[in-house]
C-alpha positions in Angstrom: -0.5 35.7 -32.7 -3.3 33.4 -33.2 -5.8 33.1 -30.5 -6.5 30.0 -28.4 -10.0 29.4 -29.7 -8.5 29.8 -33.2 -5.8 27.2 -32.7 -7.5 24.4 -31.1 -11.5 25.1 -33.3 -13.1 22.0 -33.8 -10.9 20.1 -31.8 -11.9 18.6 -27.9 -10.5 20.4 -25.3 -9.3 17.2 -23.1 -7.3 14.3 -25.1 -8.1 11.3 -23.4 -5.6 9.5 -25.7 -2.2 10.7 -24.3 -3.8 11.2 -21.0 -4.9 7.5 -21.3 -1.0 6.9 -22.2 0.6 8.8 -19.9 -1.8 7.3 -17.0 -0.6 3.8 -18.2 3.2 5.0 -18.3 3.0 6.1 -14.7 1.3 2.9 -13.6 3.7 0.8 -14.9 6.5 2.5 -13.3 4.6 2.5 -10.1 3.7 -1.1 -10.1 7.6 -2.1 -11.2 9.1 -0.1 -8.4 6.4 -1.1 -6.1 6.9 -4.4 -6.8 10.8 -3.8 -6.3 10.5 -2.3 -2.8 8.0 -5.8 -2.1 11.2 -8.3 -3.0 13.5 -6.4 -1.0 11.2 -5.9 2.0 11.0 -2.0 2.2 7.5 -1.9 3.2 5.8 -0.4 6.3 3.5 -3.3 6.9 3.9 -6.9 6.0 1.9 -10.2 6.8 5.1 -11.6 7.7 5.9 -11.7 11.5 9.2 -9.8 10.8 7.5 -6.6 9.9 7.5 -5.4 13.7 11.3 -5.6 14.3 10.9 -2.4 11.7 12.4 0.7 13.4 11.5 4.5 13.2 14.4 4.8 10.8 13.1 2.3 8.8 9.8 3.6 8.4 11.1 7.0 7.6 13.0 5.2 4.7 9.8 3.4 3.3 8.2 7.1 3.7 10.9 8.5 1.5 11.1 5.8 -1.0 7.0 6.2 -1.6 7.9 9.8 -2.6 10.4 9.2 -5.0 7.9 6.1 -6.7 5.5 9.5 -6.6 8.1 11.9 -8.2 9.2 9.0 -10.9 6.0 7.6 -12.0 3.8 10.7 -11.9 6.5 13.1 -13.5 6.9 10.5 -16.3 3.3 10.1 -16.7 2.3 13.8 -16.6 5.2 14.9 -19.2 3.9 12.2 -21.5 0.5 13.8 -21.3 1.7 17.2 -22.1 4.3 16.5 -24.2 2.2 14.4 -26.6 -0.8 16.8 -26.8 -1.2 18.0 -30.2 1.0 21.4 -30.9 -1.2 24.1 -30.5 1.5 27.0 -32.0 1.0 29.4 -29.5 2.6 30.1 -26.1 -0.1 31.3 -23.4 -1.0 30.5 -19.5 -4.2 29.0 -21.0 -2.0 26.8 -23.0 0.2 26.2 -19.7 -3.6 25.5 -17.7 -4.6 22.9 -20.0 -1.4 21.1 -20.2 -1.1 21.4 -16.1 -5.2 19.8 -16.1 -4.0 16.8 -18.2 -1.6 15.8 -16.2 -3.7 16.3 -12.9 -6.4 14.2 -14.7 -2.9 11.3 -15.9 -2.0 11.6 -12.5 -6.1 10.7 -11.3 -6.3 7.6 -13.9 -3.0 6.3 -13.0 -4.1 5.7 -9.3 -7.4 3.9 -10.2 -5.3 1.7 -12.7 -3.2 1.2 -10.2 -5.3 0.4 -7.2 -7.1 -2.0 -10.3 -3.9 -3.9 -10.8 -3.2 -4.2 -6.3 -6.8 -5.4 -6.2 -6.2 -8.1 -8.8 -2.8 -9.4 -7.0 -4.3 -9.0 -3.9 -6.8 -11.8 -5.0 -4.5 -13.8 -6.7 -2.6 -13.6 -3.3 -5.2 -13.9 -0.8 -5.5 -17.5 -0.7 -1.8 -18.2 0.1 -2.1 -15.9 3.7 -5.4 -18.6 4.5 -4.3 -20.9 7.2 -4.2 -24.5 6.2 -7.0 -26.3 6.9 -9.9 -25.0 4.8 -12.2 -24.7 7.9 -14.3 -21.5 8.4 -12.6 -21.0 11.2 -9.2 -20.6 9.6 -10.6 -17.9 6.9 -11.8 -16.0 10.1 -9.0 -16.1 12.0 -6.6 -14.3 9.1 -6.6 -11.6 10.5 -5.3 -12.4 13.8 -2.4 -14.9 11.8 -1.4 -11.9 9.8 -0.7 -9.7 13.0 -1.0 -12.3 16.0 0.8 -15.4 14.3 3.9 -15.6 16.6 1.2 -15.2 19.4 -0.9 -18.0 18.4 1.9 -20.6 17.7 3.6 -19.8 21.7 -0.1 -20.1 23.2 -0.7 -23.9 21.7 3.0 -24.4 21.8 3.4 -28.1 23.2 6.3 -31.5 22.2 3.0 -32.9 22.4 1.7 -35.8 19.1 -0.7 -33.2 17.6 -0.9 -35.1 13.9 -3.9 -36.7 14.7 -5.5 -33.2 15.9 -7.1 -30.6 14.3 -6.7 -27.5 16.1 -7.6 -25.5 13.3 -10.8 -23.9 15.0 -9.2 -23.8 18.8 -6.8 -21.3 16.5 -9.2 -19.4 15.0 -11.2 -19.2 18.1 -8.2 -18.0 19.9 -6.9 -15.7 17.4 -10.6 -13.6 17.4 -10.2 -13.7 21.9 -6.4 -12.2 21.2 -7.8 -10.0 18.9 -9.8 -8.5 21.7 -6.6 -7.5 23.8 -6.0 -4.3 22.3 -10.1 -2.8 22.4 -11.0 -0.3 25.7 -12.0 -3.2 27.8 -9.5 -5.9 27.1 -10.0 -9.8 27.5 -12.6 -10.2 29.7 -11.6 -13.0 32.4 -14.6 -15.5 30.9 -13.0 -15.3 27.7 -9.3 -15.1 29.2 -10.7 -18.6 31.6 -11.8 -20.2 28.2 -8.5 -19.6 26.5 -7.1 -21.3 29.4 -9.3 -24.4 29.5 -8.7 -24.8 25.7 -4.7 -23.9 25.6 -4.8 -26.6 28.8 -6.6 -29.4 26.9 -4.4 -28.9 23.3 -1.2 -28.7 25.3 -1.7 -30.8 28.2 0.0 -27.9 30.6 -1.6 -27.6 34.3 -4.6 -25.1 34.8 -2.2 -22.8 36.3 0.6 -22.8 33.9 -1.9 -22.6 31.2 -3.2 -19.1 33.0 0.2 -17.9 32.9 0.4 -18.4 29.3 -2.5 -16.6 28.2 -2.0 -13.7 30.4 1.3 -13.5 28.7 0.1 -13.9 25.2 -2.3 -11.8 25.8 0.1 -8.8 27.1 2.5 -9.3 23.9 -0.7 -9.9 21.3 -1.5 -5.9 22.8 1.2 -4.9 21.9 1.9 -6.4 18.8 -1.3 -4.8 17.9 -0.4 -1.4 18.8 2.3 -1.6 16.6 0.3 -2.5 13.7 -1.9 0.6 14.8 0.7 2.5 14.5 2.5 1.2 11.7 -1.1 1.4 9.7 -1.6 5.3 9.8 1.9 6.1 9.3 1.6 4.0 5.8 -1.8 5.7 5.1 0.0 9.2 5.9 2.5 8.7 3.9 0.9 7.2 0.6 -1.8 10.1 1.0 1.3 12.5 1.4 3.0 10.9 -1.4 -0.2 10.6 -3.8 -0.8 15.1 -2.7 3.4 15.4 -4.0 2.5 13.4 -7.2 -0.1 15.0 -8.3 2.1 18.7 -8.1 4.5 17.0 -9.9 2.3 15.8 -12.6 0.6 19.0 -13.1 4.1 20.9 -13.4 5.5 17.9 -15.2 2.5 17.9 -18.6 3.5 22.1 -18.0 7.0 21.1 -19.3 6.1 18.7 -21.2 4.1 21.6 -23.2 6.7 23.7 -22.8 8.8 21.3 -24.8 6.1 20.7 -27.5 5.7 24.3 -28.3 9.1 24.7 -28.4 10.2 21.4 -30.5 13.1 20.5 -27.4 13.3 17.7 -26.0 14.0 16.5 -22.1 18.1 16.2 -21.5 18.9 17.4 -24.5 21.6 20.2 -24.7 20.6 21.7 -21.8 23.1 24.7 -21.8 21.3 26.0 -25.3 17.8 25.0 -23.8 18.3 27.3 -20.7 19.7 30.4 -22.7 
């Protein structure tokens, strides 16, 4: 049997070009199913206001759905890289070690390509989740209309003529004092009098319904933003769990995908004579 430094001489030991193909298979499957489970809503976090009536159950099923994008678009993208490696004529655990590091590297490339192609939507995107107005104070308050928005419109909430008003900063202003209400200390009472006087003079309410107001926005803006605590580390544990799971599946994916090559068989294909 021919050696491994006989088979592949004078050839490179990693093949970018089918690791470069399989990386791109993956990230196409992974941006199409992503972009699926986007349109239908099953995502942990959303800048939408309807993202916290999402229950434990439906968190677990976001959870499980990031698994199976892992098992699809990484096991597709690691048997392309092992499968399309050039046949080597020889069966050996190096053989099985180099196919099982081409996928691990597929499975690498396919996340930077596809944090590339997020980052490029996400700027495409980002100017539509701007508040209208254009004022500095609206691009500073986006965070707190992302998480807080419900928040904001109940605090200047008022059948008051407001056309004529710009209350574009007072939102900003109050979406970064809101913003506050889930740190150690809270809204401090100079900041939570200030909300008043300014909630008071946009809705014309009295000084002391206007108190009552903010010290209930205040209450639900905390808890609002615990939920998006929460709901922020349980969609970074399970893309991290689910990116650990793809890349096992890639490696043992290119390892079958070699298997395959060496062997001339193909994936589904009579799979009673393929297992004798």
């Amino acid at each position: 049997m021919a050696s491994i430094v006989d088979v592949e001489s004078g050839s490179p030991t990693v093949q970018w070009r089918v690791i470069v193909a399989g990386a791109i298979g993956a990230a196409g499957i992974s941006f199409a199913l992503h972009a699926f489970a986007a349109g239908i809503g099953l995502s942990i976090y959303s800048p939408a206001p309807t993202w916290r009536d999402s229950s434990a159950g439906y968190w677990l099923l976001t959870g499980l759905y990031l698994l199976f994008v892992a098992l699809a678009a990484f096991g597709v993208g690691g048997y392309i890289a092992g499968r399309m490696r050039l046949p080597l004529g020889v069966v050996s655990p190096e053989v099985e070690y180099r196919d099982g590091m081409h996928g691990l590297i597929t499975w690498a490339l396919a996340i930077v390509i596809t944090a590339i192609m997020a980052l490029g939507v996400a700027a495409v995107a980002s100017p539509a989740v701007v508040p209208p107005g254009g004022a500095t104070g609206a691009s500073q308050s986006v965070a707190g209309e992302n998480t807080i928005a419900s928040e904001l419109d109940e605090l200047f909430r008022t059948d008051r003529d407001l056309t004529n008003t710009n209350i574009t900063y007072r939102r900003a202003e109050a979406a970064r004092i809101l913003l506050k209400s889930s740190s150690h200390d809270g809204v401090l009472n100079p900041d939570r009098r200030y909300l008043a006087t300014i909630t008071a003079k946009v809705t014309g309410l009295a000084p002391d319904q206007a108190d009552e107001r903010v010290n209930h926005e205040i209450a639900a803006s905390a808890q609002e933003l615990r939920k998006a605590r929460v709901a922020a580390v349980l969609q970074a544990l399970f893309v991290g769990l689910a990116l650990f799971v793809g890349a096992a599946v890639a490696w043992f994916s290119a390892c079958e995908g070699g298997r395959d090559r060496e062997r001339g068989t193909y994936p589904g294909w009579d799979w009673h004579r393929r297992r004798s």
